[in-house]
C-alpha positions in Angstrom: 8.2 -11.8 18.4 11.6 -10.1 18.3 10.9 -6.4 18.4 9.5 -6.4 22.2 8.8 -2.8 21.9 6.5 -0.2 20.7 6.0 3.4 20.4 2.4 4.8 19.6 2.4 8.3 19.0 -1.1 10.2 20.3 0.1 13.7 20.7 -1.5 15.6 18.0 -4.9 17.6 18.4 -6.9 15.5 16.2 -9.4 18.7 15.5 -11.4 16.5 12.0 -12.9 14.1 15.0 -13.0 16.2 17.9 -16.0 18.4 16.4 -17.9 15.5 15.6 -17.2 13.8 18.7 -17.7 16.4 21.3 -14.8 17.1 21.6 -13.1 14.0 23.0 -9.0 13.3 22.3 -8.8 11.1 19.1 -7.5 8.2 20.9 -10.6 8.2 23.5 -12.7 8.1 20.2 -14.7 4.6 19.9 -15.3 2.3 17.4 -18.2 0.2 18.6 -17.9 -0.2 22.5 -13.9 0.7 22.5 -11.3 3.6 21.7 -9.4 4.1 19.2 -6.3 3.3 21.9 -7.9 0.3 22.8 -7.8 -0.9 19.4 -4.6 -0.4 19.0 -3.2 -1.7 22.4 -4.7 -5.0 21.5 -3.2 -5.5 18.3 0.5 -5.2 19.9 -0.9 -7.2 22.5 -1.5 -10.0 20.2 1.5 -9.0 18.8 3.8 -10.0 21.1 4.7 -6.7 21.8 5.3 -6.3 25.8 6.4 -2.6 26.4 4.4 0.2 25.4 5.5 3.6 24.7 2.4 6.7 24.8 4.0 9.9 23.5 1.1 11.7 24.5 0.6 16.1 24.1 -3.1 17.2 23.7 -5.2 16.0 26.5 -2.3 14.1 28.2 -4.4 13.5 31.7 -7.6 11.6 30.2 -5.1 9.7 27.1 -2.6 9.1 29.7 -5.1 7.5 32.6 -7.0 5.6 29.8 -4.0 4.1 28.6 -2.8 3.3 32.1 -6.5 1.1 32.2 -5.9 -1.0 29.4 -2.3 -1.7 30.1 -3.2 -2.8 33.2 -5.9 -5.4 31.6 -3.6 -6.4 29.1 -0.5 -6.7 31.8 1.5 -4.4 29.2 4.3 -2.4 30.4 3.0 1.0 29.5 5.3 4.1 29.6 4.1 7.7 28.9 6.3 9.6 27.1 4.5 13.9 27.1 5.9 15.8 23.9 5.6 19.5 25.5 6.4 20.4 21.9 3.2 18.3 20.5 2.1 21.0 18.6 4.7 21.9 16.4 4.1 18.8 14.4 4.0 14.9 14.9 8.4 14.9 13.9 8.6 16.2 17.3 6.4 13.6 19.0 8.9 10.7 17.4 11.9 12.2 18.1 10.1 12.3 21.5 9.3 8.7 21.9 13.3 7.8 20.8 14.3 9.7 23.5 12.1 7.2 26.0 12.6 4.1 24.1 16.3 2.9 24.9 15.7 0.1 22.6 14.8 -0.8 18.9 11.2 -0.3 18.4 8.4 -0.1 16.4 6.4 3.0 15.7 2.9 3.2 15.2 0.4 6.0 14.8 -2.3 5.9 16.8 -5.1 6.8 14.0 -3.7 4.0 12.0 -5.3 0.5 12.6 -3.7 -2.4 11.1 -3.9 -6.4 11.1 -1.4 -8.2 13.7 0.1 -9.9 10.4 1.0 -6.2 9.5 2.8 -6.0 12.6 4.2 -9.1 12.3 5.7 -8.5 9.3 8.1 -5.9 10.8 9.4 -8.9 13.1 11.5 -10.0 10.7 13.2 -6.8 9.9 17.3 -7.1 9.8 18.4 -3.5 8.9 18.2 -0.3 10.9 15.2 1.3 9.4 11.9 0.2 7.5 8.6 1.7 6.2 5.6 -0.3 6.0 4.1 0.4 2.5 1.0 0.0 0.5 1.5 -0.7 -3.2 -1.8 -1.9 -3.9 -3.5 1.1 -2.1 -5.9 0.0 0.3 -9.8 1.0 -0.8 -10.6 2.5 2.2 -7.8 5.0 2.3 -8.3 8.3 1.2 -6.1 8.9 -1.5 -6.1 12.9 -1.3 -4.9 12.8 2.4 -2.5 10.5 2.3 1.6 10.5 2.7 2.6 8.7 -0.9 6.0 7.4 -0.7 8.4 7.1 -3.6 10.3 4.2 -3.7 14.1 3.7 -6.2 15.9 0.7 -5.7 14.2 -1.0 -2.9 15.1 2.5 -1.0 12.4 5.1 -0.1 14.0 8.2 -1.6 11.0 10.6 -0.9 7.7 10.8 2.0 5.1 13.5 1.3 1.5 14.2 0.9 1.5 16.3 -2.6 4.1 13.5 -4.5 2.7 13.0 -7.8 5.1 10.8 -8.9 4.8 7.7 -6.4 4.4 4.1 -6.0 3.1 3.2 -2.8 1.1 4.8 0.4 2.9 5.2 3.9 0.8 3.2 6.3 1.7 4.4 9.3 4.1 1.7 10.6 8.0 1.7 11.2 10.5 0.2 12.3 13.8 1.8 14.2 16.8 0.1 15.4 18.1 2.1 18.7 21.4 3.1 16.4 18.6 4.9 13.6 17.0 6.6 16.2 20.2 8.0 17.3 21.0 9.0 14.3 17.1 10.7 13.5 17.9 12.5 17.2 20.9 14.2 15.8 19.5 15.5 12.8 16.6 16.6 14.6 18.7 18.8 16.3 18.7 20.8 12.8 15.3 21.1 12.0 13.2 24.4 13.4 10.3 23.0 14.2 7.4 22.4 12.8 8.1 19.6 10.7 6.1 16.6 10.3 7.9 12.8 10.1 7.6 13.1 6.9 9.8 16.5 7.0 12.0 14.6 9.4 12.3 11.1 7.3 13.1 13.2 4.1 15.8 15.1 5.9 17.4 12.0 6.8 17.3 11.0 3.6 19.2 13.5 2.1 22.2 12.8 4.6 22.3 9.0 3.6 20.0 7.7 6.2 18.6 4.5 4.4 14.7 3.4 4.9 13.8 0.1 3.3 10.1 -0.5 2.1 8.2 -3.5 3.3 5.1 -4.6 2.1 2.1 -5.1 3.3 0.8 -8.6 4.1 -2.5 -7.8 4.3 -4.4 -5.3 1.9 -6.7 -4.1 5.3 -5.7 -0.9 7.0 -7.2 2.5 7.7 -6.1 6.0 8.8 -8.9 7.6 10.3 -8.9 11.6 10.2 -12.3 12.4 9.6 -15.9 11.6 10.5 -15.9 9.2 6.8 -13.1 7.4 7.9 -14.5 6.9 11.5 -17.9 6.1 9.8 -15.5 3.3 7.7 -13.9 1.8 10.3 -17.0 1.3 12.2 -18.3 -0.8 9.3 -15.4 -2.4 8.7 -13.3 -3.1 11.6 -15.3 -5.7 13.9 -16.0 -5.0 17.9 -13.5 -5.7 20.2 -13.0 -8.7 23.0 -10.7 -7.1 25.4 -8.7 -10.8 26.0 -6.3 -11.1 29.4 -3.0 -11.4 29.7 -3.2 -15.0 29.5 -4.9 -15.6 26.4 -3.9 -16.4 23.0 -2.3 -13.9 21.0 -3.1 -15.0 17.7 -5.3 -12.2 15.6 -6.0 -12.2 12.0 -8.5 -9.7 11.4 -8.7 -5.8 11.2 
C-alpha cells in the first residue's frame, strides 16, 4: 500500500441519527456491537493504511477518546485534527485535515463505509487528485441525497447534490497529493464560509485544478444519514472482528 495515510473527516453534527440514537455523535453510532468509527478504522487497517488523521468538531472529547481506543488496538498512529470552524460546513473540516496531514493522503468521510478493494483502488493513483465514483449507482444509496458528479473527458467538471445532468455518484473517497492540497488551501483562502467540499472541489475547478474519476471496484458502499440507511447497513454490512495489529490485512467484504 502506497498511500500510508488517511484523513477521516467526523466533524459535522450528524443531527438525522442523533434523534434516533439518543443523541450520540455519528461516529459513536453502532452497527451491530461496533461504531461507525470502528468500522471505518478497520477498513484502513486492512488497508494498509498506518497513520490516521480524526478531523473531529461536534463532540470532539467522546469521538476523540473513542478513536484514541481503537488506534491503540489496531497499533494505528492516530492524530486528531479539531475544525473549530466545524460548523460552517464539511469544506472547512478538509481544508482542516490538509493542514495536519504533511503528506499525500486519502480522504474518507466517516458516514461512508466502503470495501478495502475500494480503498485499494486509490493505491494506484499517479496524478495529484482523484474522486472515487459510482457509475453504476449503488442500490442502497439514496439517490435524492446524494452528491452526483458530472464527468467530460475523463475530468470531473461539476460536484453537487441538485445536478440533473450527471453520470456517476461521489462516494465519499479521495485522493490528494500534498502539492493538491496546497493548492485546495490557497483557494480556500477565498471562499466565505460555509461551503461544503463540494463548494470547495467546484471552485477549484473553475481555476484549472484537475480531479480524475476512478471507478469503483466493487458495486458495495453506503452513506448513512438517516435512520433507513443505518437500518441498511445493519442488514447489510456484517459484524465486526476487531483483528490486532498482527493479523492479516486482507478484507473483501462491506
Amino acid at each position: 500500500m502506497k498511500r500510508s495515510t488517511a484523513i477521516i473527516l467526523a466533524a459535522g453534527l450528524g443531527t438525522r441519527l442523533q434523534s434516533s440514537d439518543y443523541g450520540i455523535p455519528k461516529p459513536l453510532v453502532k452497527i451491530h456491537k461496533h461504531s461507525i468509527l470502528e468500522h471505518v478504522f478497520v477498513k484502513f487497517f486492512k488497508t494498509g493504511i498506518e497513520r490516521i488523521i480524526l478531523v473531529t468538531g461536534y463532540e470532539r472529547t467522546r469521538v476523540g477518546l473513542h478513536a484514541r481506543k481503537i488506534a491503540r488496538q489496531l497499533g494505528l498512529d492516530l492524530v486528531l485534527s479539531y475544525n473549530p470552524r466545524y460548523h460552517q460546513g464539511n469544506g472547512t473540516s478538509l481544508l482542516q485535515g490538509f493542514r495536519t496531514a504533511r503528506t499525500s493522503a486519502i480522504v474518507s468521510m466517516v458516514d461512508h463505509l466502503h470495501p478495502v478493494e475500494n480503498y485499494l483502488v486509490l493505491s494506484r493513483s499517479k496524478a495529484s487528485s482523484y474522486a472515487v465514483v459510482d457509475y453504476s449507482i449503488s442500490p442502497y444509496i439514496n439517490l435524492a441525497d446524494a452528491t452526483k458528479v458530472r464527468i467530460h473527458r475523463n475530468r470531473i467538471i461539476r460536484f453537487g447534490k441538485q445536478l440533473t445532468d450527471y453520470n456517476a455518484i461521489d462516494s465519499g473517497l479521495f485522493f490528494f497529493t500534498k502539492t493538491a492540497q496546497e493548492v485546495l488551501l490557497s483557494l480556500g483562502r477565498r471562499l466565505s464560509p460555509p461551503f461544503t467540499i463540494s463548494e470547495l472541489l467546484n471552485y477549484a475547478i473553475q481555476h484549472e485544478f484537475s480531479i480524475l474519476p476512478v471507478s469503483l471496484p466493487m458495486n458495495q458502499w453506503i452513506d448513512i444519514d438517516d435512520t433507513i440507511d443505518l437500518q441498511i447497513a445493519r442488514r447489510l454490512i456484517k459484524p465486526l472482528i476487531l483483528p490486532s495489529p498482527y493479523s492479516s490485512r486482507e478484507e473483501t467484504t462491506l
